[in-house]
N, C-alpha and C positions, 0 to 999 in steps of 0.2 A: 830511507837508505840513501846514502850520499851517492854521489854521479863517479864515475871513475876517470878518471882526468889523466890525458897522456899532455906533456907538458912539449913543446918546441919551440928551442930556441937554441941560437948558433952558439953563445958565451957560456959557458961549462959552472963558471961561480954562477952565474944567475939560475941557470935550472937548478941548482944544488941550492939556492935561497929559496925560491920559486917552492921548491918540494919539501924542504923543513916547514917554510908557512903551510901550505896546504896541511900535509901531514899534523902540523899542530893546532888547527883547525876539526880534525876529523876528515877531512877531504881524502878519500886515498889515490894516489896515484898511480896507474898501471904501467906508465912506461916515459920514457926520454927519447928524444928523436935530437939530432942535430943539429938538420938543414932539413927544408922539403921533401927532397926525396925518398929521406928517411923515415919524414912523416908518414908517406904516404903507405910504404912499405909495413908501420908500425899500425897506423891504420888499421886497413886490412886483418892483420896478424891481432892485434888487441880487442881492437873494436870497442873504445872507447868511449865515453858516453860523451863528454865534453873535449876538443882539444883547445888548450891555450897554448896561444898561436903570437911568436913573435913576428914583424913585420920587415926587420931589416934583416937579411941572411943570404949567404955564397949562394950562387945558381939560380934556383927558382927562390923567390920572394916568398912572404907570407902570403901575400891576396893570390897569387898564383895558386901556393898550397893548398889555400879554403877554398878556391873552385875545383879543384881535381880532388879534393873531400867528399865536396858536398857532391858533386856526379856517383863515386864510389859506396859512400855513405852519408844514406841522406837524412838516419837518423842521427848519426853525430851531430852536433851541436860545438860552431865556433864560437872563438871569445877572445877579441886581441889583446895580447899584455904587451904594450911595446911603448918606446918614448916617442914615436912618431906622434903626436897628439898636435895636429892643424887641421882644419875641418876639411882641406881636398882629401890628405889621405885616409880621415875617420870615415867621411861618406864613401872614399874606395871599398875599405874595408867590410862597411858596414852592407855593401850588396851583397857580401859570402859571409856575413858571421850574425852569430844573435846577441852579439854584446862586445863593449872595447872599453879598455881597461888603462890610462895612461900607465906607465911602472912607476911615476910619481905619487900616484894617487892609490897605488896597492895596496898599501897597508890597512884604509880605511875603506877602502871601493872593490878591492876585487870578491872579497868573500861573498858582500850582499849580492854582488853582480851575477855569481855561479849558481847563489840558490836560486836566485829568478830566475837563470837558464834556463836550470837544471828543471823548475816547476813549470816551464815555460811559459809562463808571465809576461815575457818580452819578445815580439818579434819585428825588426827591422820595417818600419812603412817606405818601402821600395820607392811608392810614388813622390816621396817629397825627402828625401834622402840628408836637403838640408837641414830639417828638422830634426834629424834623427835623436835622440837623450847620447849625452855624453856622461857617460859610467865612471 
């Protein structure tokens, strides 16, 4: 069974691109959030299996988001889709998330990325963070 994927991200055409891929993948998606807060709120309320998590957004950031995730629910499962791809902000990211996804490289990387979540096959080695695999 596919993981159920609530998508956030602040730009309205990207989630709307973001969820036709998915969707025409088989992925199904539960919900859209806009900015953090929203997540967090949809969070809770969905409960999620994976959230793909944009990293630039009004208010609270993404890496913000995925630590007040990952306190709330700790079985959700992050995964950033975002153009920030330099290795300070992937190893930011990568302390709150199980996976990061440039939005250059979606089209060929984010799918295999979600089933390895999703089977948890991948989890973040905290201790050497420079090392971490870029997805």
């Amino acid at each position: 069974m596919s993981p159920r994927i609530l998508i956030v991200d602040d730009n309205s055409v990207a989630r709307t691109t973001i969820r036709s891929f998915l969707e025409w993948h088989d992925f199904p998606v539960c919900g859209e959030a806009i900015d953090g807060k929203d997540a967090i709120k949809k969070v809770k309320q969905l409960k999620p299996d994976i959230v793909l998590l944009d990293i630039n957004m009004p208010g609270m950031n993404g890496i913000q988001t995925a630590a007040k995730i990952q306190r709330i629910s700790r079985r959700t499962k992050i995964v950033f889709l975002t153009i920030h791809n330099i290795p300070g902000t992937r190893n930011a990211a990568l302390t709150w998330a199980h996976g990061f996804v440039a939005k250059s490289a979606a089209a060929t990387e984010l799918i295999p990325t979600l089933i390895r979540v999703a089977a948890g096959e991948w989890v973040p080695n905290l201790s050497k963070p420079d090392r971490a695999p870029m997805f």
